[in-house]
PDB file with SEQRES, HELIX, SHEET and CRYST1 records, atoms N, CA, C and O in Angstrom:
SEQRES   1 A   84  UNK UNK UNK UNK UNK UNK UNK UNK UNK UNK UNK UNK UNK          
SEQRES   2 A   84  UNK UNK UNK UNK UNK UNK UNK UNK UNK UNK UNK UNK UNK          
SEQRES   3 A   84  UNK UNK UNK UNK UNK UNK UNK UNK UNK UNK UNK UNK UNK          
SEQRES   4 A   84  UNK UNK UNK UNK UNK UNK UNK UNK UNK UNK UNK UNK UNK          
SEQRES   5 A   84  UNK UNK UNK UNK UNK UNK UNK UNK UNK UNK UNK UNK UNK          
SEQRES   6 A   84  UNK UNK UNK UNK UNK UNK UNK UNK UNK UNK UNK UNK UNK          
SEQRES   7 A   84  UNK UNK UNK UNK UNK UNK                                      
HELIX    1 AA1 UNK A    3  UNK A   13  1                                  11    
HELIX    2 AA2 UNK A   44  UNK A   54  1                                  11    
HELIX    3 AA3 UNK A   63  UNK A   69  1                                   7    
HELIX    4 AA4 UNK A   73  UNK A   80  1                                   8    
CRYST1    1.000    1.000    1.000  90.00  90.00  90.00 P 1           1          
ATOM      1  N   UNK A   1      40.177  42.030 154.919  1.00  0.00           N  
ATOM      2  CA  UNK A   1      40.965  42.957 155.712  1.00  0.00           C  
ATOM      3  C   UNK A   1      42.196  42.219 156.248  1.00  0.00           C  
ATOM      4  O   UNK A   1      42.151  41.029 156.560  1.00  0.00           O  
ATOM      5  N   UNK A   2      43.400  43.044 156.351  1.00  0.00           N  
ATOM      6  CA  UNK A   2      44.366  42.057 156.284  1.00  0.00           C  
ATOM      7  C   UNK A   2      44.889  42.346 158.103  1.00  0.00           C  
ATOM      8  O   UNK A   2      44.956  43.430 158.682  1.00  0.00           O  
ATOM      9  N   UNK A   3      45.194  40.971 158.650  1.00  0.00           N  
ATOM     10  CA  UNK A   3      45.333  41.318 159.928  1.00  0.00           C  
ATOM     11  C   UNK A   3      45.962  42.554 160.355  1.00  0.00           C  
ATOM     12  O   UNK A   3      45.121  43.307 160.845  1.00  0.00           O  
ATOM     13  N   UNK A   4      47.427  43.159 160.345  1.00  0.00           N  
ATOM     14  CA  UNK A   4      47.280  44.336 160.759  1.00  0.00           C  
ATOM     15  C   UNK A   4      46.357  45.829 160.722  1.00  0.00           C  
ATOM     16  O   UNK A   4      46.367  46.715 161.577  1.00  0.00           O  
ATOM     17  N   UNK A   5      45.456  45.775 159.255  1.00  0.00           N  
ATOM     18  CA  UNK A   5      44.611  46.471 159.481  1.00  0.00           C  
ATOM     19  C   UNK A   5      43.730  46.574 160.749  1.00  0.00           C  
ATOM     20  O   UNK A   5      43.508  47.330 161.696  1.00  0.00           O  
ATOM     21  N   UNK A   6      43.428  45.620 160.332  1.00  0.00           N  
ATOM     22  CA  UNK A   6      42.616  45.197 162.024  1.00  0.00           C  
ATOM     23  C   UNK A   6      43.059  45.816 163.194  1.00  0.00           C  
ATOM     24  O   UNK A   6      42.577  46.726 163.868  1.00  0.00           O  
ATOM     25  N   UNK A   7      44.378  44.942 163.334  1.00  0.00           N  
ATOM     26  CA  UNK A   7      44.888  45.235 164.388  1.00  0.00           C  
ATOM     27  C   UNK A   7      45.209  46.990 164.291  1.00  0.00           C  
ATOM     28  O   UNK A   7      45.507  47.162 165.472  1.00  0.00           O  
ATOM     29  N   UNK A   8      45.334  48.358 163.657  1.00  0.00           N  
ATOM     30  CA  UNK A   8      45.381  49.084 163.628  1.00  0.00           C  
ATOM     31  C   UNK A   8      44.272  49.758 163.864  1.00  0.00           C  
ATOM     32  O   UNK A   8      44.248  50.836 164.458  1.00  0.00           O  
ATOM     33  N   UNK A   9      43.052  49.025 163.309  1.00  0.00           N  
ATOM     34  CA  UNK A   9      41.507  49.682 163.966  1.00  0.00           C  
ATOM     35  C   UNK A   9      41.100  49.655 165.255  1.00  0.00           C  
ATOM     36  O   UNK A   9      40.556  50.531 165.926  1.00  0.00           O  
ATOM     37  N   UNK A  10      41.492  48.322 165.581  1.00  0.00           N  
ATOM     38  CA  UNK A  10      41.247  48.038 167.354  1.00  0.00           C  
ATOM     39  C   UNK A  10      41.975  49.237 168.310  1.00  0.00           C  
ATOM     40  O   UNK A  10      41.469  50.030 169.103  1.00  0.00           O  
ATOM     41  N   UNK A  11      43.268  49.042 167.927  1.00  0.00           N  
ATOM     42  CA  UNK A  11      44.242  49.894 168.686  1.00  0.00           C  
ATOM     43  C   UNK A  11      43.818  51.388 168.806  1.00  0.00           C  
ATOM     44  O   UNK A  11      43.859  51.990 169.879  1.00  0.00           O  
ATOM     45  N   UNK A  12      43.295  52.099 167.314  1.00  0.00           N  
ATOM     46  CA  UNK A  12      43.205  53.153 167.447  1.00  0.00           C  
ATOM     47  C   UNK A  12      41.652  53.445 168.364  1.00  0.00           C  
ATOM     48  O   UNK A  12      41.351  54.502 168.919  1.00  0.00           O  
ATOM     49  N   UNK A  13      40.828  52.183 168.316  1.00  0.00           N  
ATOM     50  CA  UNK A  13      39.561  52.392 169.250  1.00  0.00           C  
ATOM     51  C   UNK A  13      39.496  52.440 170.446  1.00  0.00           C  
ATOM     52  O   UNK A  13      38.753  53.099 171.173  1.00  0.00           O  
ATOM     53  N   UNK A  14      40.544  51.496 170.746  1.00  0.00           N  
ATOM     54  CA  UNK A  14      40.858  51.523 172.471  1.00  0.00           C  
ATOM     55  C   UNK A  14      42.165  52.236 172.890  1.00  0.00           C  
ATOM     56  O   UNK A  14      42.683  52.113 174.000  1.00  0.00           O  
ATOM     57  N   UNK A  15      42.584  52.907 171.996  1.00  0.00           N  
ATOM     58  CA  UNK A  15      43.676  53.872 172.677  1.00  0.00           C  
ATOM     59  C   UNK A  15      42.821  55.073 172.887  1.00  0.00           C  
ATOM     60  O   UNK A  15      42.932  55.756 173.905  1.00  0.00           O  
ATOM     61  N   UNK A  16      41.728  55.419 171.670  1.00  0.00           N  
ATOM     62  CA  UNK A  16      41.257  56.679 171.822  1.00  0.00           C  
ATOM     63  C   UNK A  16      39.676  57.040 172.268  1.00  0.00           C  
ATOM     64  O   UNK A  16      39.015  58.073 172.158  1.00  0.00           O  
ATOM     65  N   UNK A  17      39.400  55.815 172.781  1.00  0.00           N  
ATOM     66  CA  UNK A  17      38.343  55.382 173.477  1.00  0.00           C  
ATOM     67  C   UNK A  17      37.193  55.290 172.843  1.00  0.00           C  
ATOM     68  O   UNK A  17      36.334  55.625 173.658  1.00  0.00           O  
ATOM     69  N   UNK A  18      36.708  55.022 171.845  1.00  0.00           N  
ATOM     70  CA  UNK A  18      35.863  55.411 170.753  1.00  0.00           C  
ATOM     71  C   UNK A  18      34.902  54.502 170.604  1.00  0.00           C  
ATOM     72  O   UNK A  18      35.130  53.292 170.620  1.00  0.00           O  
ATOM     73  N   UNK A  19      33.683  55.048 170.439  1.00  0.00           N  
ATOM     74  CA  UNK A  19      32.888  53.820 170.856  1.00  0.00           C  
ATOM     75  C   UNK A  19      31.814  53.447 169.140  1.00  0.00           C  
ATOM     76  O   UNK A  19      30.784  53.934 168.674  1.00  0.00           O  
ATOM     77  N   UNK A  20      32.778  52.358 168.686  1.00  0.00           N  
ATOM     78  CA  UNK A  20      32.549  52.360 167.547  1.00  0.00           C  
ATOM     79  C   UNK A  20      33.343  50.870 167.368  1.00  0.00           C  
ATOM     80  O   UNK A  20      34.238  50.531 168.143  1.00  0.00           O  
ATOM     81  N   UNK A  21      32.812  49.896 166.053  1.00  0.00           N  
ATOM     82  CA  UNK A  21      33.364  48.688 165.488  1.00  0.00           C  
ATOM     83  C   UNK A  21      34.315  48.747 164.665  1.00  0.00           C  
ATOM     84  O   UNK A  21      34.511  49.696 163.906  1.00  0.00           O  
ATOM     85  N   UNK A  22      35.165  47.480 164.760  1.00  0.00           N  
ATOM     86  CA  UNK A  22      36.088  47.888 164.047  1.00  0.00           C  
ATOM     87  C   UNK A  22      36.267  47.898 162.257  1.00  0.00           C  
ATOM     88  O   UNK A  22      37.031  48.437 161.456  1.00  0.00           O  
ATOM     89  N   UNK A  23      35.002  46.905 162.185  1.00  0.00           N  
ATOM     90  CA  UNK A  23      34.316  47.057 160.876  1.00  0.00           C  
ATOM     91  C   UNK A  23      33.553  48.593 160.484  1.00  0.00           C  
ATOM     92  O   UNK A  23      33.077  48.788 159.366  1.00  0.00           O  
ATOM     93  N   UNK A  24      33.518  49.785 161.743  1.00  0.00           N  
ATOM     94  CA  UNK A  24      32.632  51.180 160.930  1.00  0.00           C  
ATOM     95  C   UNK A  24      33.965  51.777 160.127  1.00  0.00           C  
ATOM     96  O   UNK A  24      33.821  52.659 159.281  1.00  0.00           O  
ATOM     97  N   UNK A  25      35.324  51.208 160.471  1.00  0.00           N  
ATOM     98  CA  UNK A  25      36.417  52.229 159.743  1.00  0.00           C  
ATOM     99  C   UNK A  25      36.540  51.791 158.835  1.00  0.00           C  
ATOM    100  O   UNK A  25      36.385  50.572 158.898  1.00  0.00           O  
ATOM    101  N   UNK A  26      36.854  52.300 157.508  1.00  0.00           N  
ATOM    102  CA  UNK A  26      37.047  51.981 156.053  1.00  0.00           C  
ATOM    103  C   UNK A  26      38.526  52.121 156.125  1.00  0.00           C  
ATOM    104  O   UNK A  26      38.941  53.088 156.764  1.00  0.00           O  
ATOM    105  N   UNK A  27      39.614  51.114 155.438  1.00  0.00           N  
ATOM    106  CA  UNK A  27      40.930  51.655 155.024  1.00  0.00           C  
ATOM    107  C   UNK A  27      41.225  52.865 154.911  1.00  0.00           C  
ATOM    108  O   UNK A  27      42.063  53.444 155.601  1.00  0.00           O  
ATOM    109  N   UNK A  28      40.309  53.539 153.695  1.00  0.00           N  
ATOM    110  CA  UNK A  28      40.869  54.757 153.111  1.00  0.00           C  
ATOM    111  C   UNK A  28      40.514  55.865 154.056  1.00  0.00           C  
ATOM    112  O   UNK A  28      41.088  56.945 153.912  1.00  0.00           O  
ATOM    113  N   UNK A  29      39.538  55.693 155.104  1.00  0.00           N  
ATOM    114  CA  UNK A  29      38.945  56.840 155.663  1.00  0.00           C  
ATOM    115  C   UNK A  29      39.978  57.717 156.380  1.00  0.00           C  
ATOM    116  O   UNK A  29      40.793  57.320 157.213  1.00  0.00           O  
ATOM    117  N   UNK A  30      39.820  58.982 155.925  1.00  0.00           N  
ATOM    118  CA  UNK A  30      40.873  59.949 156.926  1.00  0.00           C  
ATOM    119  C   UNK A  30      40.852  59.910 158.080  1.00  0.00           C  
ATOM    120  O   UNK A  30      39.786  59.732 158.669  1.00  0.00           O  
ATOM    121  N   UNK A  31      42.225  60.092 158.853  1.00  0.00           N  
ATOM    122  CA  UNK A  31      41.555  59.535 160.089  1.00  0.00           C  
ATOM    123  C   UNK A  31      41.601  61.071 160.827  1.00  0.00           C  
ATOM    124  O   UNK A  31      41.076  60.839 161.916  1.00  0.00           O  
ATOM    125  N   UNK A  32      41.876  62.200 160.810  1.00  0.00           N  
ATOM    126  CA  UNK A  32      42.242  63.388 161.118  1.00  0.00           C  
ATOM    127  C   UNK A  32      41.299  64.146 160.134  1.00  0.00           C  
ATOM    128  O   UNK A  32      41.562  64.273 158.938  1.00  0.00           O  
ATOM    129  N   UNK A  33      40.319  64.576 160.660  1.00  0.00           N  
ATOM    130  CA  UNK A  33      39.427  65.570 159.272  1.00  0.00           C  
ATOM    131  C   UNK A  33      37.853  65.489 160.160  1.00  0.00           C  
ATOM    132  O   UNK A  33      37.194  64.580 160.665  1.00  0.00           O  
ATOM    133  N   UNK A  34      37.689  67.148 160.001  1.00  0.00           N  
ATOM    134  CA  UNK A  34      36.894  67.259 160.913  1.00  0.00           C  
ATOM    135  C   UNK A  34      35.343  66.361 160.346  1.00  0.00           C  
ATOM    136  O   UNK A  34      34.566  66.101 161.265  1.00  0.00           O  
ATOM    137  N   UNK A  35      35.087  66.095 159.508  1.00  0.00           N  
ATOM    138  CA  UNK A  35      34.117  65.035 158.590  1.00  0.00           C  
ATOM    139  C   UNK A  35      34.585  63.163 159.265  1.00  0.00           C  
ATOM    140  O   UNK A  35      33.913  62.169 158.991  1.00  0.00           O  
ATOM    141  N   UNK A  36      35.448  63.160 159.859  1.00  0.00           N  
ATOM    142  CA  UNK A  36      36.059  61.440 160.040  1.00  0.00           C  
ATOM    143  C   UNK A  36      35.382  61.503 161.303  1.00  0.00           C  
ATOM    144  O   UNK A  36      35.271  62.182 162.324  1.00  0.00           O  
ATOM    145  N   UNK A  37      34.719  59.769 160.351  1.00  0.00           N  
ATOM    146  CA  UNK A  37      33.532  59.481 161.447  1.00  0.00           C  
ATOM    147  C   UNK A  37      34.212  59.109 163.209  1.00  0.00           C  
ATOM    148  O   UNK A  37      33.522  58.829 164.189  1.00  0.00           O  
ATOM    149  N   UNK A  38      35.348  59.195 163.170  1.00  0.00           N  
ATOM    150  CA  UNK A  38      36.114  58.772 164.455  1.00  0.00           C  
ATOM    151  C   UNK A  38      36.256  60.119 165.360  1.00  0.00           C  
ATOM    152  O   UNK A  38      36.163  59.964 166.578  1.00  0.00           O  
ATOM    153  N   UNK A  39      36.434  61.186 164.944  1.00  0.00           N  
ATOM    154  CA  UNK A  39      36.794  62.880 165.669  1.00  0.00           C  
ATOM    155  C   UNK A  39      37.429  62.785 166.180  1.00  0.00           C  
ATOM    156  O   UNK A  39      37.315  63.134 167.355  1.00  0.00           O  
ATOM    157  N   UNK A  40      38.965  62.063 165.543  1.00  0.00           N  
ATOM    158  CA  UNK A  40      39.894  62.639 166.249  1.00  0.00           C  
ATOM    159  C   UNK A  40      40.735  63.579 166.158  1.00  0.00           C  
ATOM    160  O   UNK A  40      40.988  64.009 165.032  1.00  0.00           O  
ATOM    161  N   UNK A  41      41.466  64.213 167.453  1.00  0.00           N  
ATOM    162  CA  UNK A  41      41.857  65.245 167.499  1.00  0.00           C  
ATOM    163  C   UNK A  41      43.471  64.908 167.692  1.00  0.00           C  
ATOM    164  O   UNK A  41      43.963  63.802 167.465  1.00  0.00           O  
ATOM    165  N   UNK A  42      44.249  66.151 168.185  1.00  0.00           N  
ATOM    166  CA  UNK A  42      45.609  65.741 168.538  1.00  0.00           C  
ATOM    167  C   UNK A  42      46.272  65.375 169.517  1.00  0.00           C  
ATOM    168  O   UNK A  42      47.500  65.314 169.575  1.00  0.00           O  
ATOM    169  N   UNK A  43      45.384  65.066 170.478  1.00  0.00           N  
ATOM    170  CA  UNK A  43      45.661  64.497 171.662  1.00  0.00           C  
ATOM    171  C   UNK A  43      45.164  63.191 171.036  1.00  0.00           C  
ATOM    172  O   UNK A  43      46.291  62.923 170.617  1.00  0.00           O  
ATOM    173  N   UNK A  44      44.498  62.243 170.652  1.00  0.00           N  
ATOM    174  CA  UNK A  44      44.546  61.159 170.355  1.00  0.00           C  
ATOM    175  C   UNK A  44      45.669  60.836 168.909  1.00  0.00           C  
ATOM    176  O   UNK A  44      46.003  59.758 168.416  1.00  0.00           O  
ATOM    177  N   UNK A  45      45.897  61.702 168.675  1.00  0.00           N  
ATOM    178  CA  UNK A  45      46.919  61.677 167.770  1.00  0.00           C  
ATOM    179  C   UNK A  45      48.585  61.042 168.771  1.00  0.00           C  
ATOM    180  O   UNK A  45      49.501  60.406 168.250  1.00  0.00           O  
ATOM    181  N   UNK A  46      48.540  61.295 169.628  1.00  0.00           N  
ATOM    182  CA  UNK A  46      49.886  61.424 170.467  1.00  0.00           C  
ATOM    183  C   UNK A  46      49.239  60.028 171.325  1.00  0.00           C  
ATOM    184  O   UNK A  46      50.047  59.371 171.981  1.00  0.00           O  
ATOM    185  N   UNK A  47      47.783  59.597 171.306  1.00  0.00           N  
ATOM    186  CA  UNK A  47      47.879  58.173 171.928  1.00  0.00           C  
ATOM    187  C   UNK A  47      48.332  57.790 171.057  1.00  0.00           C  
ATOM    188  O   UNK A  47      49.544  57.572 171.075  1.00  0.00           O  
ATOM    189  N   UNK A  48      47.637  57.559 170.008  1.00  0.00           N  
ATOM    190  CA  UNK A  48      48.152  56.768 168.691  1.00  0.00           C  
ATOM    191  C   UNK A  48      49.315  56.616 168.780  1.00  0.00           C  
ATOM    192  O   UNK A  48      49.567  55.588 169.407  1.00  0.00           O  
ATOM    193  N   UNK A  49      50.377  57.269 168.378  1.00  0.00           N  
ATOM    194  CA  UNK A  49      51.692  57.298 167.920  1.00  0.00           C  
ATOM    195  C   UNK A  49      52.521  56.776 168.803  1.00  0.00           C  
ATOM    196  O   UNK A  49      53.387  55.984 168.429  1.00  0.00           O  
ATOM    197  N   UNK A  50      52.359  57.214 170.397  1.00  0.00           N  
ATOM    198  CA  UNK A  50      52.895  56.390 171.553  1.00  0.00           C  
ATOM    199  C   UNK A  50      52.414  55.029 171.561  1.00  0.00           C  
ATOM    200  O   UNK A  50      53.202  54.165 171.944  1.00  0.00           O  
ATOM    201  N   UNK A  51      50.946  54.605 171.107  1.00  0.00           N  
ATOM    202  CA  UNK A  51      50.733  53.140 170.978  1.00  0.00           C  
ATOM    203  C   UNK A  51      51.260  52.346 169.936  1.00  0.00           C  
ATOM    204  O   UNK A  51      51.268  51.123 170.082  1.00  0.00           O  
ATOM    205  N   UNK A  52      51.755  52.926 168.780  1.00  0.00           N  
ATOM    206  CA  UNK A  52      52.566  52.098 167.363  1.00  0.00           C  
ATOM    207  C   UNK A  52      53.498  52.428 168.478  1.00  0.00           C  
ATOM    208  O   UNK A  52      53.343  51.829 169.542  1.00  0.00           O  
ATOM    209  N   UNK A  53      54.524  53.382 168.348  1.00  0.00           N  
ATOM    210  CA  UNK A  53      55.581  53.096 169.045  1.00  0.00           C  
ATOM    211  C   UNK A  53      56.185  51.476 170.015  1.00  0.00           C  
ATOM    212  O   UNK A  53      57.052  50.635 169.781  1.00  0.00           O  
ATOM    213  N   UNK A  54      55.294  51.657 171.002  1.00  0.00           N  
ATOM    214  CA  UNK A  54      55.159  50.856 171.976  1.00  0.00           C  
ATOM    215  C   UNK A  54      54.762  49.360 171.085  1.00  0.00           C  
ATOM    216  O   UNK A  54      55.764  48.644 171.089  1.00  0.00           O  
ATOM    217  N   UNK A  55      54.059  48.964 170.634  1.00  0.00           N  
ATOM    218  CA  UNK A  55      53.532  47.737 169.295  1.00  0.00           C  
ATOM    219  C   UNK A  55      54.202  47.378 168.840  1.00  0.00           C  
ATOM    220  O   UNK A  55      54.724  46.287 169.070  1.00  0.00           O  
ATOM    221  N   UNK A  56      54.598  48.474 167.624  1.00  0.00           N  
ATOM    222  CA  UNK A  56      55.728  48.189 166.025  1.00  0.00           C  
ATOM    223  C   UNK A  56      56.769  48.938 166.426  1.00  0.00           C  
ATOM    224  O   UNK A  56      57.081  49.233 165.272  1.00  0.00           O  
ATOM    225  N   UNK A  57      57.968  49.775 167.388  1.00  0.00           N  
ATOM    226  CA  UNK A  57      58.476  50.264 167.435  1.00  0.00           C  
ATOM    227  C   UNK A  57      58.797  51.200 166.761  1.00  0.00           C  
ATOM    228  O   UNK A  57      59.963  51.585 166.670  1.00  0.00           O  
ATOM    229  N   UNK A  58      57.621  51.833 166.057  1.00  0.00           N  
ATOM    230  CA  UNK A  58      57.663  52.842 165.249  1.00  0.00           C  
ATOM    231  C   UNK A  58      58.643  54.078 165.985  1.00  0.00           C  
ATOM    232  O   UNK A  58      58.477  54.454 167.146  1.00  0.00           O  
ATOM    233  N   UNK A  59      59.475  54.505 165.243  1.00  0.00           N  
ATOM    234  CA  UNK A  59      60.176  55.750 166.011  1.00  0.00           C  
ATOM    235  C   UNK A  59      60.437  56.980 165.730  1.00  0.00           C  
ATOM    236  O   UNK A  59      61.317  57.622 166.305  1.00  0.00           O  
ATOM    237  N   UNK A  60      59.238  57.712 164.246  1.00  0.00           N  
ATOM    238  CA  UNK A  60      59.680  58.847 164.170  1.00  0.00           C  
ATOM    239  C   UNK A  60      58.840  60.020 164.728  1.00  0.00           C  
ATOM    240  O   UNK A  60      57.632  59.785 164.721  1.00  0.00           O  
ATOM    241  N   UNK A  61      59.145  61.035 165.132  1.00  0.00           N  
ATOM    242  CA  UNK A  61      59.034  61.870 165.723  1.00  0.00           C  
ATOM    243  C   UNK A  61      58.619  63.251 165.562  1.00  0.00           C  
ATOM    244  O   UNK A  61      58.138  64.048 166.367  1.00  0.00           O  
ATOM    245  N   UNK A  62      58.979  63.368 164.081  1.00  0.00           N  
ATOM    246  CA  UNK A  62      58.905  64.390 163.159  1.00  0.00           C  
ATOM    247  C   UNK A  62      56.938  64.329 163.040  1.00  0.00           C  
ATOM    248  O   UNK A  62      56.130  63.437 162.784  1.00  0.00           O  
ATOM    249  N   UNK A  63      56.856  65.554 163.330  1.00  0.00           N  
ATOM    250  CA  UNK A  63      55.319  65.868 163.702  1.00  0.00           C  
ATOM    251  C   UNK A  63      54.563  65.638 161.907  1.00  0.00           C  
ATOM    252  O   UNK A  63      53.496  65.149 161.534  1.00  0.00           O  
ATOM    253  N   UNK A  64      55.661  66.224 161.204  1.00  0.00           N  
ATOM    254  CA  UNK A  64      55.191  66.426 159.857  1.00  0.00           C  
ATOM    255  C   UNK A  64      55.436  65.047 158.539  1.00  0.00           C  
ATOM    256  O   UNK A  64      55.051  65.095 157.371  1.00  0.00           O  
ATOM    257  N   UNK A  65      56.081  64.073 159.127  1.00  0.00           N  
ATOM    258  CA  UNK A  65      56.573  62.885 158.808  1.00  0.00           C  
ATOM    259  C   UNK A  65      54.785  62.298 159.619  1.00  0.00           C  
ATOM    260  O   UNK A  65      53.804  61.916 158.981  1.00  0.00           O  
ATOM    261  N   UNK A  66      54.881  62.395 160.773  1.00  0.00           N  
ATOM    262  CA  UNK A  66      53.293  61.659 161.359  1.00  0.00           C  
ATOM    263  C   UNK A  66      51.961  61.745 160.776  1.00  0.00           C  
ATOM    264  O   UNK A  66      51.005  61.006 160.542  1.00  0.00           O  
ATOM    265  N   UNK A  67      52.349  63.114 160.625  1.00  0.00           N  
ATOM    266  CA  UNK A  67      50.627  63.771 159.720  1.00  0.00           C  
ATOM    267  C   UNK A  67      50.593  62.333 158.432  1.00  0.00           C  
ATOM    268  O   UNK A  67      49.819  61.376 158.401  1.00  0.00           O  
ATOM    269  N   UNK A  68      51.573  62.627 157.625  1.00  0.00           N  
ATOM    270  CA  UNK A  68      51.658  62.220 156.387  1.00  0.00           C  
ATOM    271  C   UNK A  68      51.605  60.548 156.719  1.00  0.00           C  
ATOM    272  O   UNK A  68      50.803  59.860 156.088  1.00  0.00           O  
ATOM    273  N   UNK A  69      52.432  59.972 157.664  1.00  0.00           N  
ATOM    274  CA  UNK A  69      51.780  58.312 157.791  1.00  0.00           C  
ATOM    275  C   UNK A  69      50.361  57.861 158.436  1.00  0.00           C  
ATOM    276  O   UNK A  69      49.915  56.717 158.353  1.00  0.00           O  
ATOM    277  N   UNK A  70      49.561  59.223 159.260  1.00  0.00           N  
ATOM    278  CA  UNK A  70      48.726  58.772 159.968  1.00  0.00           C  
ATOM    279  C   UNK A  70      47.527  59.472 159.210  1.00  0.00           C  
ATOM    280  O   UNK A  70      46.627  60.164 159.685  1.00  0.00           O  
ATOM    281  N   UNK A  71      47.700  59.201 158.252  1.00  0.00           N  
ATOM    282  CA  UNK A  71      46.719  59.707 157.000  1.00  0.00           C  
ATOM    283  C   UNK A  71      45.176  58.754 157.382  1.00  0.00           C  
ATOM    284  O   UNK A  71      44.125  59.033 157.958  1.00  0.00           O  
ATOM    285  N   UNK A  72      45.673  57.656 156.779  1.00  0.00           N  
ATOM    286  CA  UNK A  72      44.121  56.156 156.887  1.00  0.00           C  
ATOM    287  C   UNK A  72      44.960  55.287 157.536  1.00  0.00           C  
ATOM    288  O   UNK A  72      46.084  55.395 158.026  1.00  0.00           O  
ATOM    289  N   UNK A  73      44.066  54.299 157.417  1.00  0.00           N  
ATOM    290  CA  UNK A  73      44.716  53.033 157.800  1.00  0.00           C  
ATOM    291  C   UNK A  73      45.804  52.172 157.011  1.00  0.00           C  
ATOM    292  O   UNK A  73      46.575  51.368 157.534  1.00  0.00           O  
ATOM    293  N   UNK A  74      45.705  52.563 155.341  1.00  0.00           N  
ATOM    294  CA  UNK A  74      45.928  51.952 154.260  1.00  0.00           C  
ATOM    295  C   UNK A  74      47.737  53.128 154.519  1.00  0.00           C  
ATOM    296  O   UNK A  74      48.665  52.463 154.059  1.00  0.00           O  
ATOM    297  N   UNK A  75      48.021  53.891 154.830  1.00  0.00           N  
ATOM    298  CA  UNK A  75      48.832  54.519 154.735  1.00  0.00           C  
ATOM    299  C   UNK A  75      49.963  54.335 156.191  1.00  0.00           C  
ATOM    300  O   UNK A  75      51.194  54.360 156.174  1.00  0.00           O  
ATOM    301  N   UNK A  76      49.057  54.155 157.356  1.00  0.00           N  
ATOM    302  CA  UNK A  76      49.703  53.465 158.450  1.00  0.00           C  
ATOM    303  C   UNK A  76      50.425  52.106 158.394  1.00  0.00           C  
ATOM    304  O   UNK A  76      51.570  52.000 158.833  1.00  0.00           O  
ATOM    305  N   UNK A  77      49.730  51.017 157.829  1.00  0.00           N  
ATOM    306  CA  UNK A  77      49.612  49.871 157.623  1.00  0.00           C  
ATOM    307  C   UNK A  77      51.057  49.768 156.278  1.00  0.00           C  
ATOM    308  O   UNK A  77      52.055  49.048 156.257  1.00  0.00           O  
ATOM    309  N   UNK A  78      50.668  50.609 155.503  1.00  0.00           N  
ATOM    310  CA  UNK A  78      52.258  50.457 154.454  1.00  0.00           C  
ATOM    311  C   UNK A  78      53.595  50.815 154.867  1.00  0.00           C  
ATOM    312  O   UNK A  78      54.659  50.310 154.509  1.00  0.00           O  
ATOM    313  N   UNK A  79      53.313  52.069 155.938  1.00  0.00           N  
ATOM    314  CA  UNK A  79      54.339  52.549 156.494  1.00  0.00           C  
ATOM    315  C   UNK A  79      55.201  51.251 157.677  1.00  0.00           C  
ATOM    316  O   UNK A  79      56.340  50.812 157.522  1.00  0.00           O  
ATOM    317  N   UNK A  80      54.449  50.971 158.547  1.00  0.00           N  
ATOM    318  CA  UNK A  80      54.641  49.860 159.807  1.00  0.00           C  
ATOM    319  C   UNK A  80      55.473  48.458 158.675  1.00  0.00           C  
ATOM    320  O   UNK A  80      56.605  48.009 158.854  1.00  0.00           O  
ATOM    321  N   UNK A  81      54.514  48.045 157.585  1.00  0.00           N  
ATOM    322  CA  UNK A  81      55.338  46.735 157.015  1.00  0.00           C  
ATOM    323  C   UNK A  81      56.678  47.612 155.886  1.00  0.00           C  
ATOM    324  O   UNK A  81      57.655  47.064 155.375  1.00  0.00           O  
ATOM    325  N   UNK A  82      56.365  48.736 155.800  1.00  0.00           N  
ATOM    326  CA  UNK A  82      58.188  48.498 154.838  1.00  0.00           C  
ATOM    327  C   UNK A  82      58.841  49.363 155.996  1.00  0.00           C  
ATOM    328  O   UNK A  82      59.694  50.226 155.791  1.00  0.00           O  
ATOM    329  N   UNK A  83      58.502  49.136 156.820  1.00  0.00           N  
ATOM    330  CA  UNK A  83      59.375  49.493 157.968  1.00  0.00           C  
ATOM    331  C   UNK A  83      59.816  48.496 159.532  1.00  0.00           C  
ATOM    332  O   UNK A  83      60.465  48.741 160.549  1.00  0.00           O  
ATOM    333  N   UNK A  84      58.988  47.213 158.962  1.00  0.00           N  
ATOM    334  CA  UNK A  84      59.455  46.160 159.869  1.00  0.00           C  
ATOM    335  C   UNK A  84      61.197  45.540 159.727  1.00  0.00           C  
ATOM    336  O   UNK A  84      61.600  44.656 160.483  1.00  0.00           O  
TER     337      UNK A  84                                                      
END                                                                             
């Protein structure tokens, strides 16, 4: 697992309070889908995004641009490095 993964599992556990390891998330796992072992909703959606923000200075805004990067981890994680 490559450190920012990591660091993207942690973040999303303790932003969205989740009481779970950071080894139970798989890369590919959706992270939005009522089946994702995490349940998150869209209010942890808006921690999330305020916490990259705040991290990686992630800055877009576009609700429908978010869906599509905050897919897995594997899709967060590509977005954040060709966007450093």
């Amino acid at each position: 697992m490559s450190d920012l993964k990591y660091e993207l599992k942690k973040l999303i556990i303790e932003e969205c309070e989740k009481e779970c390891e950071v080894e139970d998330i798989k890369d590919d796992d959706i992270l939005f889908d009522p089946e994702s072992p995490l349940e998150l909703d869209s209010m942890d959606a808006l921690q999330i995004s305020m916490a990259l923000h705040k991290k990686y200075g992630m800055k877009t805004t576009d609700s429908k641009e978010l869906r599509k990067i905050m897919v897995s981890i594997n899709t967060l994680a590509k977005y954040i490095e060709e966007n450093e």
